[in-house]
PDB file of N, CA, C and O in Angstrom:
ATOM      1  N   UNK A   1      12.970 -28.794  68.549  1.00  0.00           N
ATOM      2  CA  UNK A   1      12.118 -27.776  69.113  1.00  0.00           C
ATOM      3  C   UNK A   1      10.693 -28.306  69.157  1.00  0.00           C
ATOM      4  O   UNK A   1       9.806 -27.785  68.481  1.00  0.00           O
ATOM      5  N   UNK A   2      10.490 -29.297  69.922  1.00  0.00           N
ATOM      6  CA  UNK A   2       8.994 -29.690  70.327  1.00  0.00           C
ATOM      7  C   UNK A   2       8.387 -28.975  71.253  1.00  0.00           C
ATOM      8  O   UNK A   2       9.027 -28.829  72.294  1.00  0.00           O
ATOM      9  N   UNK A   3       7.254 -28.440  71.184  1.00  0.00           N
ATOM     10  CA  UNK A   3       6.094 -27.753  72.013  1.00  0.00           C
ATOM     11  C   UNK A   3       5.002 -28.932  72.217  1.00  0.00           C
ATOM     12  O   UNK A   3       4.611 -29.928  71.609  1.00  0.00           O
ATOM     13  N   UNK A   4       4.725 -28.218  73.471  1.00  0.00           N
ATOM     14  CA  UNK A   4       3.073 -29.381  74.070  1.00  0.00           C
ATOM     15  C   UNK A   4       2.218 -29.096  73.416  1.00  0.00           C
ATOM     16  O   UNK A   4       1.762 -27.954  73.489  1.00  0.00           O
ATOM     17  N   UNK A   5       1.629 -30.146  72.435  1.00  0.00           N
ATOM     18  CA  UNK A   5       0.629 -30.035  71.836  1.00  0.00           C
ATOM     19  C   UNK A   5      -0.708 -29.163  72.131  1.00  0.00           C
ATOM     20  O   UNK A   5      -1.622 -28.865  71.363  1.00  0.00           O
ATOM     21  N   UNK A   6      -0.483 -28.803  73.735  1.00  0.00           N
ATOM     22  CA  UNK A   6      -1.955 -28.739  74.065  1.00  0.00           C
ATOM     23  C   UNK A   6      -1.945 -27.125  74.710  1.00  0.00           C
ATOM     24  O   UNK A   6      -2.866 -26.473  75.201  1.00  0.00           O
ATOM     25  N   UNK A   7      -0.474 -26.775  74.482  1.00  0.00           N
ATOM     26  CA  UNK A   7      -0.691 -25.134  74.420  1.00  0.00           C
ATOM     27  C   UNK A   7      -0.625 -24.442  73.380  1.00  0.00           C
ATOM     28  O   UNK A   7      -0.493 -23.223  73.491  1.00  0.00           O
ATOM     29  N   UNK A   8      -0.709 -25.123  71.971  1.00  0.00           N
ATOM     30  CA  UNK A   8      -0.832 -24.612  70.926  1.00  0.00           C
ATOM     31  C   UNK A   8      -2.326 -24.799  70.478  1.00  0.00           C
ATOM     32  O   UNK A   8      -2.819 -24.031  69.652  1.00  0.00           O
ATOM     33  N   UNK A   9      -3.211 -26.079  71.169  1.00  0.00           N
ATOM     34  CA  UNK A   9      -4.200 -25.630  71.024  1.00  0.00           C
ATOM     35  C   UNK A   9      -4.918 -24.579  72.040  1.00  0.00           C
ATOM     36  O   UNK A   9      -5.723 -23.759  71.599  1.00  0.00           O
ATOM     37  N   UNK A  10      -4.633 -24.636  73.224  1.00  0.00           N
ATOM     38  CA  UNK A  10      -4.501 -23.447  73.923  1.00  0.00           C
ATOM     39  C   UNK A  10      -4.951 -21.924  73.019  1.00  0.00           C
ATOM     40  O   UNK A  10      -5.931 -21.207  72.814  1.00  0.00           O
ATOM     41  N   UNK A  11      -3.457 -22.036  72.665  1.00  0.00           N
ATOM     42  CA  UNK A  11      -3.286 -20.531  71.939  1.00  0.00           C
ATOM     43  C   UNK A  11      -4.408 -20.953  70.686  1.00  0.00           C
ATOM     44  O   UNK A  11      -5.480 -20.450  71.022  1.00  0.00           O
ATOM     45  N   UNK A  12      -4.509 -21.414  69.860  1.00  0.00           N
ATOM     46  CA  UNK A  12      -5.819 -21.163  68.514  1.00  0.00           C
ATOM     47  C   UNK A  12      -7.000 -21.073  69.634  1.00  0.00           C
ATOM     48  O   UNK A  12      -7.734 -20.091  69.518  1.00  0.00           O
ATOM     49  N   UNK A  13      -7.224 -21.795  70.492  1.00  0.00           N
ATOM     50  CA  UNK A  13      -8.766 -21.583  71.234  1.00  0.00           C
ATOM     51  C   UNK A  13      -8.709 -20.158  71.767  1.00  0.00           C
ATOM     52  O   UNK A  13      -9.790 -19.571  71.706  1.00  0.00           O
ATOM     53  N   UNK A  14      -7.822 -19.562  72.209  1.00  0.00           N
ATOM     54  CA  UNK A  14      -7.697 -18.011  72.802  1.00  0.00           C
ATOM     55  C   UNK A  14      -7.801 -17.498  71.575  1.00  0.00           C
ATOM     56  O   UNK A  14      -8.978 -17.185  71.397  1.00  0.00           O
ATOM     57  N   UNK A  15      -7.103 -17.244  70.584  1.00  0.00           N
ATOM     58  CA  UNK A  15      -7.439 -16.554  69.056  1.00  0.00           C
ATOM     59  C   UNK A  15      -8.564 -16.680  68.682  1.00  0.00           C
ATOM     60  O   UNK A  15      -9.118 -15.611  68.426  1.00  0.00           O
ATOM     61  N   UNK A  16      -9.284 -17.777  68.507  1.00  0.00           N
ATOM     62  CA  UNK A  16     -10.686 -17.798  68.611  1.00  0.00           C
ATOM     63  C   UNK A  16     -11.385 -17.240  69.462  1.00  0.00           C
ATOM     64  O   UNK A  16     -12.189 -16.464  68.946  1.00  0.00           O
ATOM     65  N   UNK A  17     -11.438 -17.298  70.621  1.00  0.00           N
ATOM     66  CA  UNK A  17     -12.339 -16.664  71.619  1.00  0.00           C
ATOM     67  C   UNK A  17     -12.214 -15.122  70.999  1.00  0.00           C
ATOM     68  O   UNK A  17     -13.086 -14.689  70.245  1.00  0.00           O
ATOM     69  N   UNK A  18     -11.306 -14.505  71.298  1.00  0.00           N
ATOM     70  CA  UNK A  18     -11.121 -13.637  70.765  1.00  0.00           C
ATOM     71  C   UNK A  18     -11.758 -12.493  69.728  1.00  0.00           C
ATOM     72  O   UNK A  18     -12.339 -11.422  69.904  1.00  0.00           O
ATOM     73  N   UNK A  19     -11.446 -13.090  68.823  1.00  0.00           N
ATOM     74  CA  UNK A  19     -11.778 -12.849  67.410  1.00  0.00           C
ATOM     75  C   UNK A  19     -14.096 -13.167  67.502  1.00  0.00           C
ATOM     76  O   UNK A  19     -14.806 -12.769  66.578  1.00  0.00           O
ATOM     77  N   UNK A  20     -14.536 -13.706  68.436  1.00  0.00           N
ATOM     78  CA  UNK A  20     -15.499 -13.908  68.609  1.00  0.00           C
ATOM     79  C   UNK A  20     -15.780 -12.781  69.097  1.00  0.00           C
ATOM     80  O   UNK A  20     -16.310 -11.852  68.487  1.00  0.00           O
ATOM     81  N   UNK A  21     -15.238 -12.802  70.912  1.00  0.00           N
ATOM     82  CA  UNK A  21     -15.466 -11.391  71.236  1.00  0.00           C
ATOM     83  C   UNK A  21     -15.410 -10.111  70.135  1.00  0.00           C
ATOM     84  O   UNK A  21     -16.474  -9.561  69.853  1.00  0.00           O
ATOM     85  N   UNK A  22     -14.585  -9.806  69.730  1.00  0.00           N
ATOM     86  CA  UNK A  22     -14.605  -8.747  68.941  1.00  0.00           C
ATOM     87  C   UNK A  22     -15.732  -8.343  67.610  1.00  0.00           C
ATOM     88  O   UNK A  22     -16.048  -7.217  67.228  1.00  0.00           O
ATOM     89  N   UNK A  23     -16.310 -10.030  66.945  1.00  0.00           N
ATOM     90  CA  UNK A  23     -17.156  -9.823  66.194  1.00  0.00           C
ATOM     91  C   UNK A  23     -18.395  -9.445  66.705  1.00  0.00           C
ATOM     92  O   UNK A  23     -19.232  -8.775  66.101  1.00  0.00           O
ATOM     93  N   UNK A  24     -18.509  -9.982  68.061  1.00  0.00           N
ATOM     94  CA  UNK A  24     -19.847  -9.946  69.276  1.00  0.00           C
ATOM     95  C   UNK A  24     -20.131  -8.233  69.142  1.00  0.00           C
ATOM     96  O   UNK A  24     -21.010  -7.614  68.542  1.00  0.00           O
ATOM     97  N   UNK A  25     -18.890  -7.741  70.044  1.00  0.00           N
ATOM     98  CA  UNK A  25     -18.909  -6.269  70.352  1.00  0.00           C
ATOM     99  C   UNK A  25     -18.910  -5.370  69.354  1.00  0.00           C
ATOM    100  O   UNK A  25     -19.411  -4.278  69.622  1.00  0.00           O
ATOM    101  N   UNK A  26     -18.383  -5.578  68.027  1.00  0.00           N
ATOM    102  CA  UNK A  26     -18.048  -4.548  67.343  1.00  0.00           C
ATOM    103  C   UNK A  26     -19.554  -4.421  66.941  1.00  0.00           C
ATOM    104  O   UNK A  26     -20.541  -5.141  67.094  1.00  0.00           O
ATOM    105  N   UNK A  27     -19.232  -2.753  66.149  1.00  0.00           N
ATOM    106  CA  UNK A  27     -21.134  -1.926  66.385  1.00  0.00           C
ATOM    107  C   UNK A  27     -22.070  -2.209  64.949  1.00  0.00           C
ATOM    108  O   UNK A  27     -22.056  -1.582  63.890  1.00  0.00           O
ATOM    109  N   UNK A  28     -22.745  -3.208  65.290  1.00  0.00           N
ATOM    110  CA  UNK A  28     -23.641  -3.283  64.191  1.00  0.00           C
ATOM    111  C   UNK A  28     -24.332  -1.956  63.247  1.00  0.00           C
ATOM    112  O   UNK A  28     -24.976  -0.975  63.617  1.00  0.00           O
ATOM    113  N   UNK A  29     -23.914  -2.376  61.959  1.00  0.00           N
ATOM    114  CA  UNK A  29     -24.260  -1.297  61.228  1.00  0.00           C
ATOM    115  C   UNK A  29     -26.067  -1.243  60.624  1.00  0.00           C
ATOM    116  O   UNK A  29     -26.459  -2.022  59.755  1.00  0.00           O
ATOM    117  N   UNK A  30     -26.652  -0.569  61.041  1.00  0.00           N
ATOM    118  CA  UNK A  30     -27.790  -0.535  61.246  1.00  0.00           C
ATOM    119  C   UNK A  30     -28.549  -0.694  59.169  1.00  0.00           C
ATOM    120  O   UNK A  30     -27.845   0.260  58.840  1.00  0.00           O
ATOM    121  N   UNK A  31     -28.978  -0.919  58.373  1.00  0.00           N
ATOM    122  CA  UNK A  31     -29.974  -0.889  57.249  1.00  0.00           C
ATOM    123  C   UNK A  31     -30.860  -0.147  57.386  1.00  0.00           C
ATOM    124  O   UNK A  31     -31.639  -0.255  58.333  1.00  0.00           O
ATOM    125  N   UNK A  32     -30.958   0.777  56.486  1.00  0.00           N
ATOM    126  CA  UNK A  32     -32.150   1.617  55.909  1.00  0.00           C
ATOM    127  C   UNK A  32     -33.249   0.865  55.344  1.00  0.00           C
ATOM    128  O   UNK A  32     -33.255   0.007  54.462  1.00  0.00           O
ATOM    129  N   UNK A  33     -34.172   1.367  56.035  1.00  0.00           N
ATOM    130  CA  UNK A  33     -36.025   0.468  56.085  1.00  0.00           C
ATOM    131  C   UNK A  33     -36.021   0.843  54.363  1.00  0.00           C
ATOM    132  O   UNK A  33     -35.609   1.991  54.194  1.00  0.00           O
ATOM    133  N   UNK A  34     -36.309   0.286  53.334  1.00  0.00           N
ATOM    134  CA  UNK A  34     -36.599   0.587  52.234  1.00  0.00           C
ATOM    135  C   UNK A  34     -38.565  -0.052  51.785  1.00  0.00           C
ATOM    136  O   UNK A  34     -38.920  -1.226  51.886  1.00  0.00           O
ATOM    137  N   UNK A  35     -39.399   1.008  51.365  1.00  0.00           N
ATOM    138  CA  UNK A  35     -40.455   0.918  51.475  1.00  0.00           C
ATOM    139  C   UNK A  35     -41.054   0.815  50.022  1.00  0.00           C
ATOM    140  O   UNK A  35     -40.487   1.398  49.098  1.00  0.00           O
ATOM    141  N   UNK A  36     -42.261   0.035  49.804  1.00  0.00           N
ATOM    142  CA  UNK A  36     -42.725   0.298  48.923  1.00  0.00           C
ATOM    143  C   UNK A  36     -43.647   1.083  48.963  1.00  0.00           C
ATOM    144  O   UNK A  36     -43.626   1.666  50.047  1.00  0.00           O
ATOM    145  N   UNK A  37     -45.014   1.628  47.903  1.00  0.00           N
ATOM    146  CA  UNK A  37     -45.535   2.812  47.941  1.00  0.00           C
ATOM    147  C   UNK A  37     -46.778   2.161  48.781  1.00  0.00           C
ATOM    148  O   UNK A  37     -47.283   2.868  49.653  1.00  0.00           O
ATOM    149  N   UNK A  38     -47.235   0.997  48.586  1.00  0.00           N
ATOM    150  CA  UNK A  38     -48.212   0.573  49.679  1.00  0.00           C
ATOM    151  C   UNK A  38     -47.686   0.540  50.997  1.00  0.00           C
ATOM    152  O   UNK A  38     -48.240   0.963  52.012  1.00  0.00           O
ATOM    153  N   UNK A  39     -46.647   0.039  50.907  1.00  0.00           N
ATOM    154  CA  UNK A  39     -45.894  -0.226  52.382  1.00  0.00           C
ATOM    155  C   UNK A  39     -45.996   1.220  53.403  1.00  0.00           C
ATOM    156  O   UNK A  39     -46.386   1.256  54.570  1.00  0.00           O
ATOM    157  N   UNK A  40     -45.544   2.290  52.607  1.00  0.00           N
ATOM    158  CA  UNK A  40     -45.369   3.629  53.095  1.00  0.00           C
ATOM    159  C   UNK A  40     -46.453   4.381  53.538  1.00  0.00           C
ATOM    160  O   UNK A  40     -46.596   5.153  54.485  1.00  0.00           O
ATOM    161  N   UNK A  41     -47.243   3.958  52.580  1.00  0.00           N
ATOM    162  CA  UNK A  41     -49.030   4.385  52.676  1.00  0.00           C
ATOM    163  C   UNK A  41     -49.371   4.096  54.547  1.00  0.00           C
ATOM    164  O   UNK A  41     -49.389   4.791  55.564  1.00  0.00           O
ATOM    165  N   UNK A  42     -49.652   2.314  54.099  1.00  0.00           N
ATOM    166  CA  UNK A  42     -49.848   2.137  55.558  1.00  0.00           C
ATOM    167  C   UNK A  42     -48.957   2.272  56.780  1.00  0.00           C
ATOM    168  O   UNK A  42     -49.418   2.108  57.910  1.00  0.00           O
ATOM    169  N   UNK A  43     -47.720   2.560  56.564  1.00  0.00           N
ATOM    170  CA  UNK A  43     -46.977   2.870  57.645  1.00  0.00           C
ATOM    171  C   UNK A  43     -47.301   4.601  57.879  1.00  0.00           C
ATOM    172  O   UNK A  43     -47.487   4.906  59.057  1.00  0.00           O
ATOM    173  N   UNK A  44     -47.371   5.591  56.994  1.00  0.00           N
ATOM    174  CA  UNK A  44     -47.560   6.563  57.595  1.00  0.00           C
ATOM    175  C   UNK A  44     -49.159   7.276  57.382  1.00  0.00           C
ATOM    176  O   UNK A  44     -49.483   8.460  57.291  1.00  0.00           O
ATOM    177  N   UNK A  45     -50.049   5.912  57.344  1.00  0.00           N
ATOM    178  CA  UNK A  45     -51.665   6.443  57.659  1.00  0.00           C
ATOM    179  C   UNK A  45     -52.046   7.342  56.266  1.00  0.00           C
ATOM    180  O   UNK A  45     -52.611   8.434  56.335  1.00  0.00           O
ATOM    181  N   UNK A  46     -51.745   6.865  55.320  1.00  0.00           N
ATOM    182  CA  UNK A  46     -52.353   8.149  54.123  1.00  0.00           C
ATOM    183  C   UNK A  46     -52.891   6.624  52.954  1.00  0.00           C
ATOM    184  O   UNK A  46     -53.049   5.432  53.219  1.00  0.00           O
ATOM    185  N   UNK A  47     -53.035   7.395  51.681  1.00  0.00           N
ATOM    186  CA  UNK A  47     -53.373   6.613  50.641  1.00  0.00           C
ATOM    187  C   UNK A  47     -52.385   6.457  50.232  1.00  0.00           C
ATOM    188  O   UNK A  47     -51.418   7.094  50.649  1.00  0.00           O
ATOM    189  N   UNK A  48     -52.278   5.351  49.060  1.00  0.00           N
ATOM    190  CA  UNK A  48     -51.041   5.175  48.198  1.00  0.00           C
ATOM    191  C   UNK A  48     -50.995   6.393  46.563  1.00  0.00           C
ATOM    192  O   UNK A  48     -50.162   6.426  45.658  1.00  0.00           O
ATOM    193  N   UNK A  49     -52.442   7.354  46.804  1.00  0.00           N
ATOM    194  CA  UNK A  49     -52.227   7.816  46.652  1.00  0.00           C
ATOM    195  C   UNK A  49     -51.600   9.181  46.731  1.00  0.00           C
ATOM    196  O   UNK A  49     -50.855   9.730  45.920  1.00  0.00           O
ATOM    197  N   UNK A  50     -51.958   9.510  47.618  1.00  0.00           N
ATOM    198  CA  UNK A  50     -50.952  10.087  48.345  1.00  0.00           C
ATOM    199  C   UNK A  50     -49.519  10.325  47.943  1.00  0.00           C
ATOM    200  O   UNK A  50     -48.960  11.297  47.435  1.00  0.00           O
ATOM    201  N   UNK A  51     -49.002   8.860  48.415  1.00  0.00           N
ATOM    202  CA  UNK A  51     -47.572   9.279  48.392  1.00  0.00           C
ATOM    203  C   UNK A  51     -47.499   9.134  46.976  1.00  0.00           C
ATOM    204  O   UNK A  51     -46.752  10.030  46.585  1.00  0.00           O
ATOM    205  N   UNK A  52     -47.900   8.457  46.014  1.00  0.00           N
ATOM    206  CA  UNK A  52     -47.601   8.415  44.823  1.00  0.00           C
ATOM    207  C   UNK A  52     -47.572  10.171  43.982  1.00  0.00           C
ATOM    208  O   UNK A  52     -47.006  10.495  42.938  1.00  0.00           O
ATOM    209  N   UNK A  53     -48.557  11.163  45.096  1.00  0.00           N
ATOM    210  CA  UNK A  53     -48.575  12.796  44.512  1.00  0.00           C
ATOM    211  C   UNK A  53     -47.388  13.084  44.994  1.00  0.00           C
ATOM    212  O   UNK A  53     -46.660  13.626  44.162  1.00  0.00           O
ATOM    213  N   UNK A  54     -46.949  12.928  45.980  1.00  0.00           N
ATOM    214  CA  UNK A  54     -45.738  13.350  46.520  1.00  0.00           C
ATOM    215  C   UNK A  54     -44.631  13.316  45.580  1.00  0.00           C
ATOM    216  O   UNK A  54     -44.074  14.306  45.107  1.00  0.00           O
ATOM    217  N   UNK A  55     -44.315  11.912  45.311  1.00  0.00           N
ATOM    218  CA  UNK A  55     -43.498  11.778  44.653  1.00  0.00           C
ATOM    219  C   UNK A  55     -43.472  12.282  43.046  1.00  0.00           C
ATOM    220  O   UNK A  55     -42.572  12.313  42.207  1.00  0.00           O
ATOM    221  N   UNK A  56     -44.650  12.597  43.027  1.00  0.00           N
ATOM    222  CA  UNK A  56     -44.800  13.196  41.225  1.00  0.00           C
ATOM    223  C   UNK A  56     -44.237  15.023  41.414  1.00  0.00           C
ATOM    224  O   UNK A  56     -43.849  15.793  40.535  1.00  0.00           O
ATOM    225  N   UNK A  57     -44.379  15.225  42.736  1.00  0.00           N
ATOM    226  CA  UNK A  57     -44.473  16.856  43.503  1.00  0.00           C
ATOM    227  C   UNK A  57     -42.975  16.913  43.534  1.00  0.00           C
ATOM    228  O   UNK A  57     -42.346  17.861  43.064  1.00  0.00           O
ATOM    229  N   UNK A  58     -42.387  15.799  44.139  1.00  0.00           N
ATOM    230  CA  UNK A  58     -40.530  15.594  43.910  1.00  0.00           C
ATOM    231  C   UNK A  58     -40.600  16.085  45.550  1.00  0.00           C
ATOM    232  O   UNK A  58     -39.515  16.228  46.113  1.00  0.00           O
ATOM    233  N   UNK A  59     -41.956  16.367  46.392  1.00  0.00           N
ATOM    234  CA  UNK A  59     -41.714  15.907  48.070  1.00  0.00           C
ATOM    235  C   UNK A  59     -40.418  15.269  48.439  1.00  0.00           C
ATOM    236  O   UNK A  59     -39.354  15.610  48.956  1.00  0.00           O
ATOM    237  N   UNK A  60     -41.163  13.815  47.774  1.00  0.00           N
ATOM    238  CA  UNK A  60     -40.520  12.483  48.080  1.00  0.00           C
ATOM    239  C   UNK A  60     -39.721  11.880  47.310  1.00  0.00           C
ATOM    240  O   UNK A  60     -40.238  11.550  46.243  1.00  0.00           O
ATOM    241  N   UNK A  61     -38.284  11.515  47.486  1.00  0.00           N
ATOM    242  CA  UNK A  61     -37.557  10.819  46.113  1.00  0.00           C
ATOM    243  C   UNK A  61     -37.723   9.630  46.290  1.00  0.00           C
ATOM    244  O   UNK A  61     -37.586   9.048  47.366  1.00  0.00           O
ATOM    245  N   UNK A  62     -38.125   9.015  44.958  1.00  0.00           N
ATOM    246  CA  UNK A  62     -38.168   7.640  45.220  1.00  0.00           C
ATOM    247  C   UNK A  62     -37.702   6.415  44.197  1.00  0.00           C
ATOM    248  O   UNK A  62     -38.454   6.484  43.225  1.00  0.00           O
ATOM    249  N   UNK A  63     -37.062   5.670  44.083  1.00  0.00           N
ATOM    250  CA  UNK A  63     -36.302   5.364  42.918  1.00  0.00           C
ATOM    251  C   UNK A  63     -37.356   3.804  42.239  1.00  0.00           C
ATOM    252  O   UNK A  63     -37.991   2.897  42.777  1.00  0.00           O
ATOM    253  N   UNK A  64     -37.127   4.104  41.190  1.00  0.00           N
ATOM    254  CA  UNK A  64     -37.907   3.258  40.249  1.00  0.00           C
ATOM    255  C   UNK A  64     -37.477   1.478  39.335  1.00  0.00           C
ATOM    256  O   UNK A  64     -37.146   1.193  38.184  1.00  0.00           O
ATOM    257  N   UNK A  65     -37.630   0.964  40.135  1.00  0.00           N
ATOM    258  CA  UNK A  65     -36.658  -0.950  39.768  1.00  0.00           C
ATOM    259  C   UNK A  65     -37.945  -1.459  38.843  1.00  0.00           C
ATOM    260  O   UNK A  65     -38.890  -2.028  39.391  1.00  0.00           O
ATOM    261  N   UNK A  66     -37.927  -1.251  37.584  1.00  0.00           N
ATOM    262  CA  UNK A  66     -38.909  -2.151  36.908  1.00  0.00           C
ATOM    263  C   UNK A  66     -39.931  -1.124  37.141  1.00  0.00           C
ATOM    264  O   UNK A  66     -39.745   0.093  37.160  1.00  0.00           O
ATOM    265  N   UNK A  67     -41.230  -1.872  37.345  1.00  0.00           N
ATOM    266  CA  UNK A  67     -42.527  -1.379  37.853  1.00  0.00           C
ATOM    267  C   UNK A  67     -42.452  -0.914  39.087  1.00  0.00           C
ATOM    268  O   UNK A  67     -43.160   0.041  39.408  1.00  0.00           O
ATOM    269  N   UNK A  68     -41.502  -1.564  40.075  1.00  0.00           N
ATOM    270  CA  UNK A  68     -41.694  -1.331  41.525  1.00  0.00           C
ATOM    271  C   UNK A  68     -41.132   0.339  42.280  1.00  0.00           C
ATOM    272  O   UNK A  68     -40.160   0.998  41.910  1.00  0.00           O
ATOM    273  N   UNK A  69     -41.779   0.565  43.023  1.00  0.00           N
ATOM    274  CA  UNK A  69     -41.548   1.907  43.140  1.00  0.00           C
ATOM    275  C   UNK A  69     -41.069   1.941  44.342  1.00  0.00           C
ATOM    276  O   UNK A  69     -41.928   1.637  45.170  1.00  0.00           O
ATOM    277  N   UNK A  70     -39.617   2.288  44.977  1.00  0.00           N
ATOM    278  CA  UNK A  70     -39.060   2.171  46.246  1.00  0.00           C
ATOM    279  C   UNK A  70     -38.661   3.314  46.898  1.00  0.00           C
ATOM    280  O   UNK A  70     -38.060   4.169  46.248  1.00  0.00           O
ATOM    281  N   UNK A  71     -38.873   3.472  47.992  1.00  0.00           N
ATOM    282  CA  UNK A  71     -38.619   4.804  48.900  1.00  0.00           C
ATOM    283  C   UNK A  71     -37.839   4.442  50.208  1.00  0.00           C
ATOM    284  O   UNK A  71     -38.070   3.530  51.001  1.00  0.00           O
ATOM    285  N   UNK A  72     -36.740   5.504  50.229  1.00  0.00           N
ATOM    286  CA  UNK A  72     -36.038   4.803  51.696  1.00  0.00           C
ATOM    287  C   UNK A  72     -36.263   5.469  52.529  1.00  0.00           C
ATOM    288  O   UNK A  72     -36.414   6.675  52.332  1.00  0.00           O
ATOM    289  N   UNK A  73     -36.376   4.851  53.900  1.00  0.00           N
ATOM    290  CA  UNK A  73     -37.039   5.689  54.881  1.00  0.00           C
ATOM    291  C   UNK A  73     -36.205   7.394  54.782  1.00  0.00           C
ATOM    292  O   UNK A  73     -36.858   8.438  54.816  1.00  0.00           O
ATOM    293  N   UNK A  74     -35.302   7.363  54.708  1.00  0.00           N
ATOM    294  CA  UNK A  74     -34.992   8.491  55.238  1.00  0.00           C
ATOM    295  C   UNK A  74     -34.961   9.603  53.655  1.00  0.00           C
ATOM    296  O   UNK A  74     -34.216  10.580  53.739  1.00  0.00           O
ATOM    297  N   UNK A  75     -35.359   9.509  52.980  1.00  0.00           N
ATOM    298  CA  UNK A  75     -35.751  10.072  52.074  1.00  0.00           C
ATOM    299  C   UNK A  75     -36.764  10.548  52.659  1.00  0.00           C
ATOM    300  O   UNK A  75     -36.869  11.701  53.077  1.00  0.00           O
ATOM    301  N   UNK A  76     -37.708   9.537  52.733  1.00  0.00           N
ATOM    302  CA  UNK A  76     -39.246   9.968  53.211  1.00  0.00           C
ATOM    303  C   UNK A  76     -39.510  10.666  54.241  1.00  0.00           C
ATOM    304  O   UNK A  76     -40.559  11.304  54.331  1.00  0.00           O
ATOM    305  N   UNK A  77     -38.363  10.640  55.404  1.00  0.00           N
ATOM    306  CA  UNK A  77     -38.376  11.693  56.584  1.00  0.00           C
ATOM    307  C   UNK A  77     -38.101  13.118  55.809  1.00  0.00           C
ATOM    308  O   UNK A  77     -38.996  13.961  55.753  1.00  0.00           O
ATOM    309  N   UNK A  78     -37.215  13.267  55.401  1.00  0.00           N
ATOM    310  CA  UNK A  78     -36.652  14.367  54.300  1.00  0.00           C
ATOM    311  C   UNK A  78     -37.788  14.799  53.629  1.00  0.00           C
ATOM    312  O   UNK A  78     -37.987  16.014  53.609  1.00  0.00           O
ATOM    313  N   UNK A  79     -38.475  14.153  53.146  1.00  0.00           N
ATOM    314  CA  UNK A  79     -39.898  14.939  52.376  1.00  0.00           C
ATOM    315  C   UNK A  79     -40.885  15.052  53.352  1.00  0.00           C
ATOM    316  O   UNK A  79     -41.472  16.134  53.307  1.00  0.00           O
ATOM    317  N   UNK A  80     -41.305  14.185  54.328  1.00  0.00           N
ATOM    318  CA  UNK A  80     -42.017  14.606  55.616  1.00  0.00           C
ATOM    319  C   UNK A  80     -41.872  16.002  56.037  1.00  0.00           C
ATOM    320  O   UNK A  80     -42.787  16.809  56.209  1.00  0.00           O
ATOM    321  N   UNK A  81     -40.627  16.188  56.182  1.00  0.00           N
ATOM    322  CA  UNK A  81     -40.352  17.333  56.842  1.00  0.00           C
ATOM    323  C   UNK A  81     -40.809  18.945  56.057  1.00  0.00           C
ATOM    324  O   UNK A  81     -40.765  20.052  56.594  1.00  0.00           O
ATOM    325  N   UNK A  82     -41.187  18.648  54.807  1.00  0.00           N
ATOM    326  CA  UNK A  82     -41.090  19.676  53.423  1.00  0.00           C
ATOM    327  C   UNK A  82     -42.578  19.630  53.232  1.00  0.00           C
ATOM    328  O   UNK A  82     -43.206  20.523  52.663  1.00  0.00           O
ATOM    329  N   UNK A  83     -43.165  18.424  53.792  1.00  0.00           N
ATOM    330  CA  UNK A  83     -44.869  18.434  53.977  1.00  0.00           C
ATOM    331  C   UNK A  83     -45.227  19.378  54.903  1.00  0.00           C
ATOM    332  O   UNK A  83     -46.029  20.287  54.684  1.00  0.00           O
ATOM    333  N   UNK A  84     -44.463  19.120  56.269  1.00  0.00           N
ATOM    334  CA  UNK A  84     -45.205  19.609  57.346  1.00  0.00           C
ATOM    335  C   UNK A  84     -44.733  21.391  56.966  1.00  0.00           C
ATOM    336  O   UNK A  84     -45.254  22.465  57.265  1.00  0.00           O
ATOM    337  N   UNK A  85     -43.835  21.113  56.386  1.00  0.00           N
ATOM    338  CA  UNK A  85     -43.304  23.128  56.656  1.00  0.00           C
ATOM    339  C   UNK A  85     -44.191  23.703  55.400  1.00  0.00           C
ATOM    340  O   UNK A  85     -44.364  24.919  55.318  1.00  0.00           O
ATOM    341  N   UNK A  86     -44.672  22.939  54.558  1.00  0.00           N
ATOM    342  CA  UNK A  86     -45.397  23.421  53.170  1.00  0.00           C
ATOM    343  C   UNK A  86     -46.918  23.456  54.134  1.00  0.00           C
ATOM    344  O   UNK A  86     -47.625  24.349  53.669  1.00  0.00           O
ATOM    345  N   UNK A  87     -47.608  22.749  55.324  1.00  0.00           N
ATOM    346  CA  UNK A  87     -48.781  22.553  55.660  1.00  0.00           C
ATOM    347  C   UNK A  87     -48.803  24.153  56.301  1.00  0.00           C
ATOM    348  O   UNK A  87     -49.606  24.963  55.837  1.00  0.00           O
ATOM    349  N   UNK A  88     -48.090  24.446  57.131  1.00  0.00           N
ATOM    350  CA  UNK A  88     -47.860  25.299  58.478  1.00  0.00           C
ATOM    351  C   UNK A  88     -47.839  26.688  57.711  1.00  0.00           C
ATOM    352  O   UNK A  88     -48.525  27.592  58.189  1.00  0.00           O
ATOM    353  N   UNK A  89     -47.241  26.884  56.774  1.00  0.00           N
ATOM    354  CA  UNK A  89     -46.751  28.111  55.643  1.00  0.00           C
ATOM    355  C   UNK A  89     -48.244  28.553  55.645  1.00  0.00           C
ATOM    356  O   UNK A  89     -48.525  29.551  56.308  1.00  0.00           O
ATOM    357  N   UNK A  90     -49.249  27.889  54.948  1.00  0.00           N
ATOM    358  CA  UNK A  90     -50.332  28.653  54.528  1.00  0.00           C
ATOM    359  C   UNK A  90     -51.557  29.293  55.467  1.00  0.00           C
ATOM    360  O   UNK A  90     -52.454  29.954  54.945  1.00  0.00           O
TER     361      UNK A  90
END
């Protein structure tokens, strides 16, 4: 039972192509921006103190590695949103 060498590489080069396409197309899973408290400052125009009240207020959750103080974006939308409805209230 001999086969032509050169449709078996054939077939692995199609499995490959393949398997390319599919890694190409399939849907990249997007990462959450994770911020530090300066980082956040200047990305959303305030002080670092600021967000540092926020987060003492429990606004903003923000989790604590060592000294470093980290906030993920969508936390911070989540407390954004509890700013603006706490601004508008009074």
């Amino acid at each position: 039972m001999s086969s032509n060498p050169f449709e078996t590489i054939d077939q692995r080069l199609s499995n490959i192509e393949n398997l390319l396409l599919d890694i190409k197309h399939s849907p990249k899973e997007e990462t959450e921006k994770i911020f530090s408290v300066k980082e956040l400052a200047d990305y959303a125009g305030v002080s670092e103190l600021s967000i540092r009240n926020y987060i003492s207020e429990g606004k903003i959750q923000a989790e604590r590695i060592g000294r470093k103080i980290l906030i993920r974006q969508s936390q911070f939308e989540k407390g954004l949103e509890e700013v603006k409805s706490l601004k508008y209230k009074r």
